[in-house]
Backbone as a chain_set.jsonl record, in Angstrom:
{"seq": "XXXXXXXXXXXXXXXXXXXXXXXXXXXXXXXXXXXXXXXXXXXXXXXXXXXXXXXXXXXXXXXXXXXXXXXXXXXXXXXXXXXXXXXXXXXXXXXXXXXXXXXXXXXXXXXXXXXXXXXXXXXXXXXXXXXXXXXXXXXXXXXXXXXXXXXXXX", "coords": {"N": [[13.448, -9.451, -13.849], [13.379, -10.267, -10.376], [12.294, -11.404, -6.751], [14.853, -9.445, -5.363], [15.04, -7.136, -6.973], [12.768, -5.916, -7.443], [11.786, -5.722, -4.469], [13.574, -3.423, -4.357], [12.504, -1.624, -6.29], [10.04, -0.902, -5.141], [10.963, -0.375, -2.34], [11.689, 2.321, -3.236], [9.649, 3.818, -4.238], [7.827, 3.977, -1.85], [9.226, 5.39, -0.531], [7.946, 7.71, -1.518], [5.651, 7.916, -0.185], [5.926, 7.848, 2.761], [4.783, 8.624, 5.707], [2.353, 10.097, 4.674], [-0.816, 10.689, 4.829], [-3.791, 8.379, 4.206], [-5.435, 8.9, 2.527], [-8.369, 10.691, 0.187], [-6.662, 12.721, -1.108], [-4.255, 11.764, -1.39], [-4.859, 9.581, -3.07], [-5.808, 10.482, -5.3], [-3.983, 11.895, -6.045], [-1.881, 9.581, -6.642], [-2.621, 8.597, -8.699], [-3.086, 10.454, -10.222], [0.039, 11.237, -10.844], [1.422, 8.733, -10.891], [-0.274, 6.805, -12.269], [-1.908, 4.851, -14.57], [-0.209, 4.427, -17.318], [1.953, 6.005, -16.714], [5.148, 5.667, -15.738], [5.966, 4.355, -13.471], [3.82, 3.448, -13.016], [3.895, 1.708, -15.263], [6.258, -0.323, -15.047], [5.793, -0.981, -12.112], [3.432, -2.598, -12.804], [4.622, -4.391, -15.135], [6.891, -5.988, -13.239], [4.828, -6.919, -11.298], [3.721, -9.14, -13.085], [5.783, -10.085, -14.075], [6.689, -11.612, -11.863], [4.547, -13.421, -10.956], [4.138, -14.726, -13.582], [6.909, -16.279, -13.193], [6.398, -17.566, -11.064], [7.297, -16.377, -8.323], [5.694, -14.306, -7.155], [1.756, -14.429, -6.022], [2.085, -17.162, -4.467], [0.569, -18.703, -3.37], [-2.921, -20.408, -3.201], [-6.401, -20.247, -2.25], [-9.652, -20.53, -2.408], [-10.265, -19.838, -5.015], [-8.693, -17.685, -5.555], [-5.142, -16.534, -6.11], [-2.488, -15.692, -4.375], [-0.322, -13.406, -1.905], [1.855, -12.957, 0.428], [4.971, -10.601, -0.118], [6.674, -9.132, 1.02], [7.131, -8.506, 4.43], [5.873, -5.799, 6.384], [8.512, -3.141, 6.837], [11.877, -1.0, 7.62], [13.088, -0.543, 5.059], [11.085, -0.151, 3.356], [9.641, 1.618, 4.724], [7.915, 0.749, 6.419], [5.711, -0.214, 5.357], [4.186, -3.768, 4.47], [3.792, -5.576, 1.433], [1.784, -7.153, -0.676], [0.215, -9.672, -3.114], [-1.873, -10.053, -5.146], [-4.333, -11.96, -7.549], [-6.696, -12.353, -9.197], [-10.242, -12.88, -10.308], [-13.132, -12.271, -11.641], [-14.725, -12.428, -8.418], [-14.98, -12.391, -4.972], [-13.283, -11.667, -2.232], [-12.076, -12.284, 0.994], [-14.008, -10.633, 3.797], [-12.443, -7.643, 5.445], [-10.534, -5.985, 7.418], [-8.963, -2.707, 7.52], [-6.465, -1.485, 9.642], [-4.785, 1.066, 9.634], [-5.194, 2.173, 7.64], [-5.416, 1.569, 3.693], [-3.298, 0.804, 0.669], [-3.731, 0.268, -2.986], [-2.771, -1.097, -6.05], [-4.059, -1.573, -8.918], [-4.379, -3.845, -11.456], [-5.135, -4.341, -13.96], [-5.694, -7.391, -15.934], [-6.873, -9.432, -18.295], [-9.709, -8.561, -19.996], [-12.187, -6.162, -18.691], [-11.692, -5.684, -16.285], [-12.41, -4.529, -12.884], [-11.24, -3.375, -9.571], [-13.044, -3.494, -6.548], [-15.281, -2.285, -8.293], [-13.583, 0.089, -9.489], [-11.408, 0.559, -11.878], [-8.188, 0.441, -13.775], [-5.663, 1.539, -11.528], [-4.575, 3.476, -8.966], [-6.079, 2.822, -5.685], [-6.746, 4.354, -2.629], [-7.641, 3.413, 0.846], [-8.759, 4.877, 3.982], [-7.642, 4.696, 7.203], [-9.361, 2.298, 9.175], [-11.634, 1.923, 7.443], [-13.262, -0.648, 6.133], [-13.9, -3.458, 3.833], [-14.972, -6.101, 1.126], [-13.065, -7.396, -0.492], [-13.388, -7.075, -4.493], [-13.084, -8.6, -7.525], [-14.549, -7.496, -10.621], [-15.773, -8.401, -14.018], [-13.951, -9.214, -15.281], [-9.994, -10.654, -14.971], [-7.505, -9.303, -12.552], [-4.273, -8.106, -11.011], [-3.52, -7.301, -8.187], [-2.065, -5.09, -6.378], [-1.611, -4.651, -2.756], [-0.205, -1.892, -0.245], [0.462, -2.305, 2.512], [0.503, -0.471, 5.729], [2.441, -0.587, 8.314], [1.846, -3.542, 7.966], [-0.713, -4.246, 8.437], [-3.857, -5.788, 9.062], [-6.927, -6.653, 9.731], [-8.757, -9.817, 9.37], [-12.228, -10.451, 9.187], [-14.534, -12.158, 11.489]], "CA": [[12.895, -9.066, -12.545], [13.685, -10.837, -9.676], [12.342, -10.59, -5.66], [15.157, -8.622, -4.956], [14.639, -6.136, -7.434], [10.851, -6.105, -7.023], [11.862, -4.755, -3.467], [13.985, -2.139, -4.306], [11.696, -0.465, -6.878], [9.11, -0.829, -3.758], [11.609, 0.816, -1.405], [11.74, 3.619, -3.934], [8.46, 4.146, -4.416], [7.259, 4.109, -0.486], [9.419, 6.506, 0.231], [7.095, 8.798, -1.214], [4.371, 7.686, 0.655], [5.998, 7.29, 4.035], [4.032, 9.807, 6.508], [1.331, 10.707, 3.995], [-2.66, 10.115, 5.233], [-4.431, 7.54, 3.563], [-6.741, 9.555, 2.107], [-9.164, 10.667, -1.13], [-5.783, 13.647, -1.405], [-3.303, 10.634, -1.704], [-5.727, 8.495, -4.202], [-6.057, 11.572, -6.826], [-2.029, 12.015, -6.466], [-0.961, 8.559, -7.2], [-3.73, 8.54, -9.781], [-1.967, 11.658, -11.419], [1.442, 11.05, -10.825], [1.426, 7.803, -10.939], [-1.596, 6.166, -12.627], [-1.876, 4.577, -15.981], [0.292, 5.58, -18.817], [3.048, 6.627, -15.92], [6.794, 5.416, -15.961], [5.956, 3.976, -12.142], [2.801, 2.246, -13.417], [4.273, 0.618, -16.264], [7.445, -0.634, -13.939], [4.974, -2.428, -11.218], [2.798, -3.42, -13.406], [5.568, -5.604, -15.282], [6.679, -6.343, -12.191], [4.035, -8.388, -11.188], [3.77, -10.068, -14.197], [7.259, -11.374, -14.118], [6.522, -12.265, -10.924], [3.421, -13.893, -11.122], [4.657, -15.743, -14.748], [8.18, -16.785, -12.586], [6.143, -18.282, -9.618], [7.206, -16.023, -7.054], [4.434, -13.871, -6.438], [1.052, -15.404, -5.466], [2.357, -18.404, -4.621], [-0.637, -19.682, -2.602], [-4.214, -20.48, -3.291], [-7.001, -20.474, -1.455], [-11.009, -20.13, -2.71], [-10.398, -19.157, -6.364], [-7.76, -16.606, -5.221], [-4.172, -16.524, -6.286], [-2.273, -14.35, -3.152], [0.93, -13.873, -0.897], [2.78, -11.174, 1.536], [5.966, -10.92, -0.681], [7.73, -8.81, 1.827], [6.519, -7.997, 5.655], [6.938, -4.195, 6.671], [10.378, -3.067, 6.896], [12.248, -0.062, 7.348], [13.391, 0.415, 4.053], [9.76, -0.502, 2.859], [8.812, 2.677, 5.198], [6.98, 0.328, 7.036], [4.584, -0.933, 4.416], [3.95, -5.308, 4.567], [3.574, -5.795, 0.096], [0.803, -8.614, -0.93], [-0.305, -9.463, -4.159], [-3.372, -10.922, -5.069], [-4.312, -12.905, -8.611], [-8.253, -12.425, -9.011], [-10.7, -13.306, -11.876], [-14.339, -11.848, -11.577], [-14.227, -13.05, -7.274], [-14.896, -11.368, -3.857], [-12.459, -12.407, -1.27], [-12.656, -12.22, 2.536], [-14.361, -9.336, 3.958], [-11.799, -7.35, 5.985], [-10.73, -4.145, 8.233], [-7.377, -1.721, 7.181], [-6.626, -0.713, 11.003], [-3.864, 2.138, 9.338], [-5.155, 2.021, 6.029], [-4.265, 0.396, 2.421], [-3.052, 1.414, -0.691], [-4.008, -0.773, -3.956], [-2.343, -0.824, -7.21], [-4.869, -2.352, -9.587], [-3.764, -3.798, -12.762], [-6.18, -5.43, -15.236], [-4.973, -8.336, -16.839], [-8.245, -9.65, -18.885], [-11.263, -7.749, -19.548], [-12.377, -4.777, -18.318], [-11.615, -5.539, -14.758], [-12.308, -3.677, -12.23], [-11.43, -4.053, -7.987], [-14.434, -2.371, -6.036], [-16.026, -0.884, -8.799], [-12.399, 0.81, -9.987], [-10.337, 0.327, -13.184], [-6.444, 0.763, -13.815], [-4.701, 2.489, -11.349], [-4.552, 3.506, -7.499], [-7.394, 2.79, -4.766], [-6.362, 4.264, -1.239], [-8.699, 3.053, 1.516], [-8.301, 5.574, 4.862], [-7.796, 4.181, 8.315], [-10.393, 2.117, 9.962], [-12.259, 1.089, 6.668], [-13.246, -2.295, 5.407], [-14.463, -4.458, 2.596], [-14.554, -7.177, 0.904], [-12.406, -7.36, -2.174], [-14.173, -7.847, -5.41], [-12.508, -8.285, -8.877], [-15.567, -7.591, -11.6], [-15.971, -7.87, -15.577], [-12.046, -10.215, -15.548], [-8.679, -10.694, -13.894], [-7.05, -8.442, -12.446], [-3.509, -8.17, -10.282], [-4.307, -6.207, -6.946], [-1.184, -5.197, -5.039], [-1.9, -4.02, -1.41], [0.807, -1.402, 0.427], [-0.212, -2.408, 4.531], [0.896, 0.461, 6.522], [2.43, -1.744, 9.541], [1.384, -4.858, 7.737], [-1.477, -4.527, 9.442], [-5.452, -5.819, 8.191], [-7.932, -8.106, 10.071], [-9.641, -11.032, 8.638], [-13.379, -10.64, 10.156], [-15.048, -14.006, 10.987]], "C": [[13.01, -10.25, -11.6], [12.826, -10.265, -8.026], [13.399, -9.383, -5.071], [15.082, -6.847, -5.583], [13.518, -5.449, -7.442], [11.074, -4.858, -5.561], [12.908, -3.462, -3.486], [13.661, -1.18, -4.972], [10.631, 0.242, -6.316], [9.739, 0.167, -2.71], [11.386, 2.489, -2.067], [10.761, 4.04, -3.974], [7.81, 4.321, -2.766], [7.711, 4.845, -0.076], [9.117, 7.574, -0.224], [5.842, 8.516, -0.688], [4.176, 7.984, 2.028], [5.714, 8.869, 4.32], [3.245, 10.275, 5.883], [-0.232, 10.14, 4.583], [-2.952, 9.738, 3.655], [-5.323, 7.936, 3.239], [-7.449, 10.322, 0.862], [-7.753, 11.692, -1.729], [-4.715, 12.52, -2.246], [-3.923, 9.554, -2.981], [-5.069, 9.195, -5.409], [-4.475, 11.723, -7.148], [-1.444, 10.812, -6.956], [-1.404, 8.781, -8.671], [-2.898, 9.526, -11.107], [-1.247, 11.801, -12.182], [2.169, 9.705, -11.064], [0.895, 6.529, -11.758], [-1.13, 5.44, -13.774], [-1.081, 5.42, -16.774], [1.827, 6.065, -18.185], [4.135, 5.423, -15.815], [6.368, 4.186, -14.685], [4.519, 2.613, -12.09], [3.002, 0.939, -14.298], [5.154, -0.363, -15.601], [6.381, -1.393, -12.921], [4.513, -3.222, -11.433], [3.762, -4.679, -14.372], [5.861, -6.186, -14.535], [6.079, -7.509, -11.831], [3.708, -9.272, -11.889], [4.621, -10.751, -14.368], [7.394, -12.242, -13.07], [5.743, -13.568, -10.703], [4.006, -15.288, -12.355], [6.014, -16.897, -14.188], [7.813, -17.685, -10.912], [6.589, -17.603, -8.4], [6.561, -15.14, -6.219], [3.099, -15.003, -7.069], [1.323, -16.848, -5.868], [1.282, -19.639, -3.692], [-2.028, -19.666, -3.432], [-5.243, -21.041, -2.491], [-8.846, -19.744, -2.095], [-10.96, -19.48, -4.007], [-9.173, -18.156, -6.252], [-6.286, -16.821, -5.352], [-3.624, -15.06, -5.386], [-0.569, -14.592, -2.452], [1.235, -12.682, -0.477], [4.074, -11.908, 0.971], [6.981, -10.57, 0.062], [6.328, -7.987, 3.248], [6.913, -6.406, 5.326], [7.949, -4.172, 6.803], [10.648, -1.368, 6.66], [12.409, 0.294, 5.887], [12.144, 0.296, 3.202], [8.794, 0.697, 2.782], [7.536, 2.479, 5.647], [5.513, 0.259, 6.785], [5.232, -2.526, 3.722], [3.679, -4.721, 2.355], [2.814, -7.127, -0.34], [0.328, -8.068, -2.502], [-1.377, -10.656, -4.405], [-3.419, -11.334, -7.105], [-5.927, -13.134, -9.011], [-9.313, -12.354, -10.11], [-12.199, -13.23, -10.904], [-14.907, -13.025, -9.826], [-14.305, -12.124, -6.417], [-13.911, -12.028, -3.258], [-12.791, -12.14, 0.04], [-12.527, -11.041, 2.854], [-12.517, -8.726, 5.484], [-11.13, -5.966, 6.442], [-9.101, -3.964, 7.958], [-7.329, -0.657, 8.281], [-6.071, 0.636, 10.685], [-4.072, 2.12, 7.918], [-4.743, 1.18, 5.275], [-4.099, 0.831, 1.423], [-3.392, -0.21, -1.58], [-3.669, -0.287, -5.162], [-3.384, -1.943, -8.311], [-4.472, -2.491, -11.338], [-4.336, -5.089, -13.641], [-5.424, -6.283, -15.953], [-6.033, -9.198, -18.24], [-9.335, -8.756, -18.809], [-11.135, -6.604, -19.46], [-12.079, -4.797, -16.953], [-11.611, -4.74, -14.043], [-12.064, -4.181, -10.778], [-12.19, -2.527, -7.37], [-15.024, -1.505, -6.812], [-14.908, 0.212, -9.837], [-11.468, 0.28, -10.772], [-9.005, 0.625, -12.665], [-6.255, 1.811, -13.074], [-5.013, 2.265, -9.864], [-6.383, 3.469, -6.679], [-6.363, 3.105, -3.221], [-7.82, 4.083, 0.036], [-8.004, 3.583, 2.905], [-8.223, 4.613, 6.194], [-9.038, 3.355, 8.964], [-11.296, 1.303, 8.889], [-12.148, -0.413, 6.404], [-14.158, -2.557, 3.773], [-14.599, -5.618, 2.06], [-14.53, -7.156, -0.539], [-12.888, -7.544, -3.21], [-13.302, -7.4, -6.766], [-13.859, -8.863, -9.823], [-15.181, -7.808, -12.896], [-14.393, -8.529, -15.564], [-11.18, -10.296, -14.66], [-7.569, -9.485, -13.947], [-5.854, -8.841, -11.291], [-3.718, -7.43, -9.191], [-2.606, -6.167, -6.161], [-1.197, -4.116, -4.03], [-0.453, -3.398, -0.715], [-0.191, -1.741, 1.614], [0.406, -1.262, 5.085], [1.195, -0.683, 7.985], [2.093, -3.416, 9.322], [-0.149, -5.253, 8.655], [-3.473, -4.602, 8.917], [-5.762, -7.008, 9.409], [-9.03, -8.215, 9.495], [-11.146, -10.762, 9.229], [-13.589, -11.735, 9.687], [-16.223, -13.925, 10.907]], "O": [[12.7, -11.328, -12.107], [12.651, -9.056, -7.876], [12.925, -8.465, -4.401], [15.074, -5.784, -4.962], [13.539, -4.218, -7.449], [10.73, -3.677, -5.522], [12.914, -2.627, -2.582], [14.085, -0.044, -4.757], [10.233, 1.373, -6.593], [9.226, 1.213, -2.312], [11.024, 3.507, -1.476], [10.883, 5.204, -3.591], [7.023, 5.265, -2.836], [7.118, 5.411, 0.842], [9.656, 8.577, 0.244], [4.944, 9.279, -1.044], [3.116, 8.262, 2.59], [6.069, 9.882, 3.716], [3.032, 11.372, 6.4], [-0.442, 8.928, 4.623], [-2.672, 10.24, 2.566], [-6.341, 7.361, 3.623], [-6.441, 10.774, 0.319], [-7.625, 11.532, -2.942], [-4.491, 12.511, -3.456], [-3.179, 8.851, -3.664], [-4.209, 8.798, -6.195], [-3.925, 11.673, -8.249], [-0.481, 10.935, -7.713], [-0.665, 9.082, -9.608], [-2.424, 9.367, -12.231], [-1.247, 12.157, -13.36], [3.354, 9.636, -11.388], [1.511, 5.47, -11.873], [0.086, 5.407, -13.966], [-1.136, 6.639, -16.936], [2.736, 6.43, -18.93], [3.746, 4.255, -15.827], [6.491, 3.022, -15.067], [4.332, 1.541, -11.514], [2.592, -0.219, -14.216], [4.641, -1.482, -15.618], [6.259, -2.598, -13.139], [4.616, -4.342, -10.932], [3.475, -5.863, -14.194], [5.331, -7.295, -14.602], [6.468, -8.672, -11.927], [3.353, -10.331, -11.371], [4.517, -11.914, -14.758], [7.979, -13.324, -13.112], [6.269, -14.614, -10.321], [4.211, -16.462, -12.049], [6.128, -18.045, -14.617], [8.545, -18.171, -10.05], [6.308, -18.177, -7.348], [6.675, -15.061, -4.996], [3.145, -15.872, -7.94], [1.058, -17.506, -6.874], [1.306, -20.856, -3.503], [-2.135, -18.837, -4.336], [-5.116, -22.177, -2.034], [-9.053, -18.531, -2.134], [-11.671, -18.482, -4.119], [-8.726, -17.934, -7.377], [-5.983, -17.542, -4.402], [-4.013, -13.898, -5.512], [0.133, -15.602, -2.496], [0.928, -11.586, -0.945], [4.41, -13.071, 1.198], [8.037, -11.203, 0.073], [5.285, -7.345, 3.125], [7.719, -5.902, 4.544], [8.556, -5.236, 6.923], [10.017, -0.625, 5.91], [11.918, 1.345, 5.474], [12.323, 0.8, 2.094], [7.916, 1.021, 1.983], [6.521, 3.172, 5.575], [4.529, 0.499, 7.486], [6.166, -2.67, 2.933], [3.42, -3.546, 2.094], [3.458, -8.174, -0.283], [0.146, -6.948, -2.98], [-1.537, -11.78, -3.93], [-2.505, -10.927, -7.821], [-6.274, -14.311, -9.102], [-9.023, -11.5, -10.947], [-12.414, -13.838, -9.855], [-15.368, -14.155, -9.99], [-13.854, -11.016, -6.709], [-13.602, -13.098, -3.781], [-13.932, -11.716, 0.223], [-11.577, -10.31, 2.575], [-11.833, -9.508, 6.144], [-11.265, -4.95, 5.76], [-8.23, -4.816, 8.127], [-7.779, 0.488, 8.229], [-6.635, 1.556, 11.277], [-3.147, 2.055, 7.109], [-4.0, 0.245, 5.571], [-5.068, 1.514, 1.091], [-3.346, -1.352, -1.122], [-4.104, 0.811, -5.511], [-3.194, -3.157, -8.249], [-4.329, -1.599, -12.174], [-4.032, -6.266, -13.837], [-4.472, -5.853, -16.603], [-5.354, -9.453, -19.234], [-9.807, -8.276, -17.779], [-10.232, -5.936, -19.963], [-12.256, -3.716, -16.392], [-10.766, -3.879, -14.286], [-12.535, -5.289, -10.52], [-12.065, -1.315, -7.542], [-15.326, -0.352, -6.505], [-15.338, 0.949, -10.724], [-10.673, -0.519, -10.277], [-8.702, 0.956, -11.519], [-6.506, 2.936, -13.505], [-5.55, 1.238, -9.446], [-7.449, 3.948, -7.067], [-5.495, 2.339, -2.803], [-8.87, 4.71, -0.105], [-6.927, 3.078, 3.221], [-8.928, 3.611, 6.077], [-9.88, 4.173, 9.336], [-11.72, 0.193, 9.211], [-11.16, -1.145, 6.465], [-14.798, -1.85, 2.995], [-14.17, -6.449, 2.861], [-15.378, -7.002, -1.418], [-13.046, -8.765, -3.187], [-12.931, -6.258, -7.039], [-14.232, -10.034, -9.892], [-14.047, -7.371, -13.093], [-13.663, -7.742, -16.167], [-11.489, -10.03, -13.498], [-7.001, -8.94, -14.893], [-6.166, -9.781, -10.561], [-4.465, -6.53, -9.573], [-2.124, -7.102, -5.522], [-0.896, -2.946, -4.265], [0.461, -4.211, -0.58], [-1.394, -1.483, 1.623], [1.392, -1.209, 4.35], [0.339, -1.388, 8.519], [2.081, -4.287, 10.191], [-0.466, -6.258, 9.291], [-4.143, -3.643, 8.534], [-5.044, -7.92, 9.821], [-9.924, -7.434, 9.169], [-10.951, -11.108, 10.394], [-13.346, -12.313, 8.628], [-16.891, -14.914, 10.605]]}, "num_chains": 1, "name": "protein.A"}
């Protein structure tokens, strides 16, 4: 696994997303179709692990947090920014999803959970916020942005 491959299993995968609402419909479908145990789960979830193990995802740190935007939005992305996060029982900075966010959550220690939620998809609708929390171990978190688009509150 390599970045470029990374983004073209990403391209593939967003373009079933692109034009879908961010919403509890879209959660239960990845969850489904997608979730644990699924061809598409297993495949990201390596993924970031080769990534992660190869240094080129989260390549920053900042407050306990292992993180990075691996690729901005992009057409063939279907205009979803890709970040991955690196997080061991840890909130991170609270923050607003102007067009929503998708989250692929993938336990690496423990029982981990992000917000409360085990292995598999979290979609968070337009307008919501939070502030990230990985419980009970470490876990990989990777965020689809719709537009690349989240603010930091101060």
């Amino acid at each position: 696994m390599n970045p470029e491959l990374f983004r073209a299993e990403l391209a593939e995968f967003t373009a079933l997303l692109a034009g879908r609402p961010l919403d509890a419909e879209l959660d239960a479908w990845l969850n489904r179709e997608h979730g644990p145990g699924s061809k598409t789960y297993g495949a990201l979830k390596a993924a970031c692990e080769a990534g992660v193990a190869a240094n080129w995802l989260c390549t920053r740190e900042a407050n306990g947090i292992r993180y990075g935007r691996i690729f901005k939005a992009a057409p063939d992305l279907h205009e979803f920014s890709v970040d991955v996060v690196d997080m061991c029982d840890i909130a991170g900075p609270h923050h607003v999803h102007p067009h929503g966010e998708i989250d692929l959550v993938m336990p690496q220690e423990g029982d981990a959970l992000f917000d409360g939620r085990g292995a598999g998809w979290v979609v968070m609708p337009p307008g919501s916020a939070h502030r990230p929390t990985v419980s009970q171990g470490r876990a990989f978190v990777l965020y689809l942005l719709p537009q690349g688009a989240i603010e930091f509150s101060k």
